[in-house]
N, C-alpha and C positions, 0 to 999 in steps of 0.2 A: 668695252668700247663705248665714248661717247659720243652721243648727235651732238653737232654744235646747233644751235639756235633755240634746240630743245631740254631745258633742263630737266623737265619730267619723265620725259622717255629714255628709259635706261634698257638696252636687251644686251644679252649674251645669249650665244650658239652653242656656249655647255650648259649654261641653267637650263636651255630646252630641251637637251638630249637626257637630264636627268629628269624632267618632269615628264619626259615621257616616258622613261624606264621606273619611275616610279608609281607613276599610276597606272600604268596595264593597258594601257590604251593604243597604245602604238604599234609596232614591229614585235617588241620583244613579247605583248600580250598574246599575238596573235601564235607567236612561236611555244608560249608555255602550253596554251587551248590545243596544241599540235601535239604536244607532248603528252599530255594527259592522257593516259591509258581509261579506254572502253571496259565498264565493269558491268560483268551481266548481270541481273538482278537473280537472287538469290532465289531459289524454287520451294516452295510451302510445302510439306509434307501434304495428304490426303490420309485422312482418316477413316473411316467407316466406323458407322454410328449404327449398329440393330432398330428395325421398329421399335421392339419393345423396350430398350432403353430411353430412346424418343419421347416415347407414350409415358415414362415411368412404368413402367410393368416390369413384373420381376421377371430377370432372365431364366437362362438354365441352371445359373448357381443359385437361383432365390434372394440376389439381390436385387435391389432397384436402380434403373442406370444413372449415370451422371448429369447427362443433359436433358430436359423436362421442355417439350412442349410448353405455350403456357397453356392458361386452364381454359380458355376460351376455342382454341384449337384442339385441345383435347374431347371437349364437348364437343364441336362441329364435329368433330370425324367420328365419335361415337353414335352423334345423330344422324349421318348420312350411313351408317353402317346399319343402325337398328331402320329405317326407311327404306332403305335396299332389301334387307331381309321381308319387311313389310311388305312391300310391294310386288317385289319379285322373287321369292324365294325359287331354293334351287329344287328342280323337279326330279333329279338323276335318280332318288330311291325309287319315287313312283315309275321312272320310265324303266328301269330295271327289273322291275315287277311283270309291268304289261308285255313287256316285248320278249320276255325268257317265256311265256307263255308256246304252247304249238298250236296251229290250227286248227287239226285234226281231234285236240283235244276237248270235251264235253261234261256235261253233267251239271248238276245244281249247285255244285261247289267250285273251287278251282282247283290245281294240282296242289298247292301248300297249303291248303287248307287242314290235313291232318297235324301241321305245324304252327299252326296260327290258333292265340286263346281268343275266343270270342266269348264275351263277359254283357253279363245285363247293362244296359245305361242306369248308370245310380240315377239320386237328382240333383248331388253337389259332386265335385270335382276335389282333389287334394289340390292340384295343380295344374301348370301347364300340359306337364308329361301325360298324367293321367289321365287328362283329358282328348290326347293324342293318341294312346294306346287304346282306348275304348272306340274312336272316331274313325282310325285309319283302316282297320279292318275291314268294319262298315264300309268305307267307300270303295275297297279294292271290292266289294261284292257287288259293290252298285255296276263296276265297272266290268267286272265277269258278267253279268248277265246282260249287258250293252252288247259284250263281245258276244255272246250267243246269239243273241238278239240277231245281232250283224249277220251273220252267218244266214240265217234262215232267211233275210232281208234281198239276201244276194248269191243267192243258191241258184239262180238263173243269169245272172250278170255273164258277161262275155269280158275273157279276160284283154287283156290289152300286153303288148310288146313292150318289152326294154331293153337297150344294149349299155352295158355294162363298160364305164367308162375308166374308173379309178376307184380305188380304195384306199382307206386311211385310218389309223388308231387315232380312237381320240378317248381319251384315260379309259374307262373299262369298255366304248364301245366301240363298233365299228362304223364310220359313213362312207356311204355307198355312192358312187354318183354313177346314175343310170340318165341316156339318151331318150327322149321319147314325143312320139311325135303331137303337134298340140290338140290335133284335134281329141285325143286320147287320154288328156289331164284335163279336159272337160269336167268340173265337179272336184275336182280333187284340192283342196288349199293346203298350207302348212299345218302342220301339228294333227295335220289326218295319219290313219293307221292303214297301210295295205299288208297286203299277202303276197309274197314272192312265191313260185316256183320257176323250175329250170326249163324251158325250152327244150321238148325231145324232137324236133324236125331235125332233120340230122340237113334235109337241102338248104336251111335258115343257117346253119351253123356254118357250113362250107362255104355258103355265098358271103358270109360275115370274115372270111380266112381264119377260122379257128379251128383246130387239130381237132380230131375226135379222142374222145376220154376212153382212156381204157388199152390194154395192150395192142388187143386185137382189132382197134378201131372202132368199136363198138359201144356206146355210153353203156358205162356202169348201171350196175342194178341199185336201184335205193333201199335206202336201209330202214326208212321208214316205211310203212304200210298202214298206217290207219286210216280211216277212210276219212273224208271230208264233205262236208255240204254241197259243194260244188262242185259236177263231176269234173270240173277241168282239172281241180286239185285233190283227185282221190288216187291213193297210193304213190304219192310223189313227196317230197320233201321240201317242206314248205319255212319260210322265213317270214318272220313280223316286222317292220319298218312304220318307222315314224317319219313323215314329210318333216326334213328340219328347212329347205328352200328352196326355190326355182329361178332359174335363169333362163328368160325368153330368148330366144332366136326365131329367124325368118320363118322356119318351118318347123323348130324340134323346140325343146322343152328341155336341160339341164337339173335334174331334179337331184339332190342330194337326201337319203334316205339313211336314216342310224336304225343302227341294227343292236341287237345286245345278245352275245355267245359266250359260251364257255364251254372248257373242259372238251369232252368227246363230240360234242355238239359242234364247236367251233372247229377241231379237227377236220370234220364231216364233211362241211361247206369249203375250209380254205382253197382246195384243188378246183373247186366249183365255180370261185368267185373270181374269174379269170376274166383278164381284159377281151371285149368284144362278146363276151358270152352274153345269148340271148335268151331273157326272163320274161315269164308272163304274170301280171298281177292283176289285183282288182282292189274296188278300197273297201276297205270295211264300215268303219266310224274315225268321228273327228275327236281328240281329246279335249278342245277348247270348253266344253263345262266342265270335264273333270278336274281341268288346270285352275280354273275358279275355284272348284270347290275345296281343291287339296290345298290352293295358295290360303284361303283362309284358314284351314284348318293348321299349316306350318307358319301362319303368321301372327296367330295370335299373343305368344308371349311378348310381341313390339307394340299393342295397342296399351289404348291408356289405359294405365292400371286401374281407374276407376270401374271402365270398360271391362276390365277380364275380370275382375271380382263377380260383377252382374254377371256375367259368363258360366264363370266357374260355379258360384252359389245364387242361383236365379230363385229372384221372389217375385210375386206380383206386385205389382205396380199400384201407389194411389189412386183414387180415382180424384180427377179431376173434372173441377166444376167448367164449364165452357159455358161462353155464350150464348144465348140464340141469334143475338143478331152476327155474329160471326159462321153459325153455320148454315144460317140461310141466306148467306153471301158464299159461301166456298159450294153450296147446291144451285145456286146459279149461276156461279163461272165455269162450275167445272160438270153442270149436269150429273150431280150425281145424289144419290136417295139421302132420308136424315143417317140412317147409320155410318153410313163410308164418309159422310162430311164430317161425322161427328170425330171418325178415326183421323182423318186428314187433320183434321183442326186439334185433335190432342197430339199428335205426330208431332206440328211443327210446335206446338206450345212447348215441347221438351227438350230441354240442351243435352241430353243423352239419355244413353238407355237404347231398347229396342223397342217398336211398335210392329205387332202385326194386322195388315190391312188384306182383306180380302172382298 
């Protein structure tokens, strides 16, 4: 159809119905986008990759796995692994030692002492091992006669009350959570050692609702008898615990206590270690130097290698020329005689090694 007056404007009503079905714009676009089926995106499988494939480390077949950390991560997490060992090594041998111990028990040795080789201190070392099996002995001795020690320390102490909240496996131990009241964990912090025994007030048990032990109502006889330092704990059956933590309240004290049994021993107690049951303890000692001293002795193969060499095969030391005006400057800041300046001031002049100052 044409405009009259207008020679350049020319439209039709089909050219537009085709250019709109042509380019997708219109009704029929909207009608295709209607049409089009919803497609859900397809789900990725989940793999499982082992650490030590990660790591490159050979698996259980003895090969190395496919996918590699790079090398830069691999070192970080070796370096945070040897740092952790450094620092915190794990104490579970030593606390499995201390706490199989019994109370009652005495003498200048410990009980495994017929099983333990005790060997001269050379004055070189093969290794890290060897310098662990010569050293660990040694200190479980240091720490048998601490626990003696203890004993005689608190042969008049007055025990104190517990009630007996829950119990719990934790891999070879047991933790104990005992109630008690604060004024009674006076002195007492973590990583202290007490002594448990069972409450025989038979009026303390009843008032607590707990059944009497035994058929005839009667608490059992104990099966231990040897005597103890303290008469509150002579001829009763006594447990070692370790303070692993406290939770204050208004009036009471939540104290969580690991225990370590076994065999007939742990038998003995389980009937014993019953909710509400009311225990009397006292403390002994704290292990916080032994934990020092054992953490160095487990942590040495993480220090610098230059470090454990000096360790393992110790020489003396050059002597070193010092100042004087440097050490009659460290005996005026720090008041102290020519020889301790003289130590101080070769101490800090050395980028390693050891120095002893006394």
């Amino acid at each position: 159809r044409v405009v009259p007056g207008d020679d350049d404007s020319v439209s039709s009503d089909g050219d537009d119905d085709d250019d709109d079905e042509g380019d997708g714009s219109g009704l029929a676009g909207l009608m295709k986008i209607h049409r089009t089926p919803n497609r859900a995106p397809e789900r990725r499988p989940i793999k499982f990759i082992s650490l030590s494939e990660g790591l490159g480390v050979p698996g259980a077949s003895g090969h190395f796995g496919t996918v590699f950390f790079d090398a830069q991560a691999r070192q970080r997490a070796i370096s945070e692994q040897e740092a952790k060992e450094r620092l915190t090594p794990s104490m579970s041998k030593l606390h499995k030692k201390l706490l199989a111990w019994k109370y009652e028990d005495s003498g200048d040795m410990p009980p495994d002492a017929r099983t333990t080789k005790y060997v001269k201190i050379p004055d070189t070392f093969p290794d890290c091992d060897g310098y662990a099996k010569v050293f660990e002995p040694l200190l479980l001795l240091e720490c048998w006669a601490q626990f003696q020690r203890s004993k005689e320390e608190t042969a008049e102490s007055k025990p104190c009350e517990a009630t007996l909240l829950s119990r719990m496996c934790v891999d070879e131990f047991q933790d104990i959570t005992f109630e008690v009241a604060i004024a009674d964990m006076e002195g007492v912090v973590d990583h202290d050692v007490l002594v448990f025994t069972e409450s025989l007030s038979r009026e303390k048990r009843y008032a607590k609702g707990m059944p009497m032990v035994g058929l005839d109502g009667q608490i059992s006889k104990r099966a231990d008898t040897g005597s103890a330092t303290n008469p509150a704990f002579q001829n009763k059956s006594t447990i070692l615990g370790k303070v692993q933590s406290r939770v204050f309240g208004r009036n009471n004290v939540q104290v969580v206590v690991r225990v370590f049994m076994q065999g007939a021993r742990l038998a003995q107690f389980l009937n014993k270690l019953v909710l509400k049951s009311v225990w009397e303890f006292i403390k002994l000692y704290g292990l916080t130097p032994m934990h020092r001293e054992y953490a160095a002795l487990r942590s040495l193969p993480y220090l610098d290698k230059q470090l454990v060499q000096e360790i393992l095969t110790p020489r003396p030391g050059a002597h070193q020329m010092l100042g004087r005006l440097e050490i009659e400057k460290c005996m005026r800041m720090h008041a102290l005689n020519q020889p301790q300046a003289e130590a101080v001031v070769a101490a800090v002049s050395r980028s390693n090694g050891f120095t002893l100052i006394q």
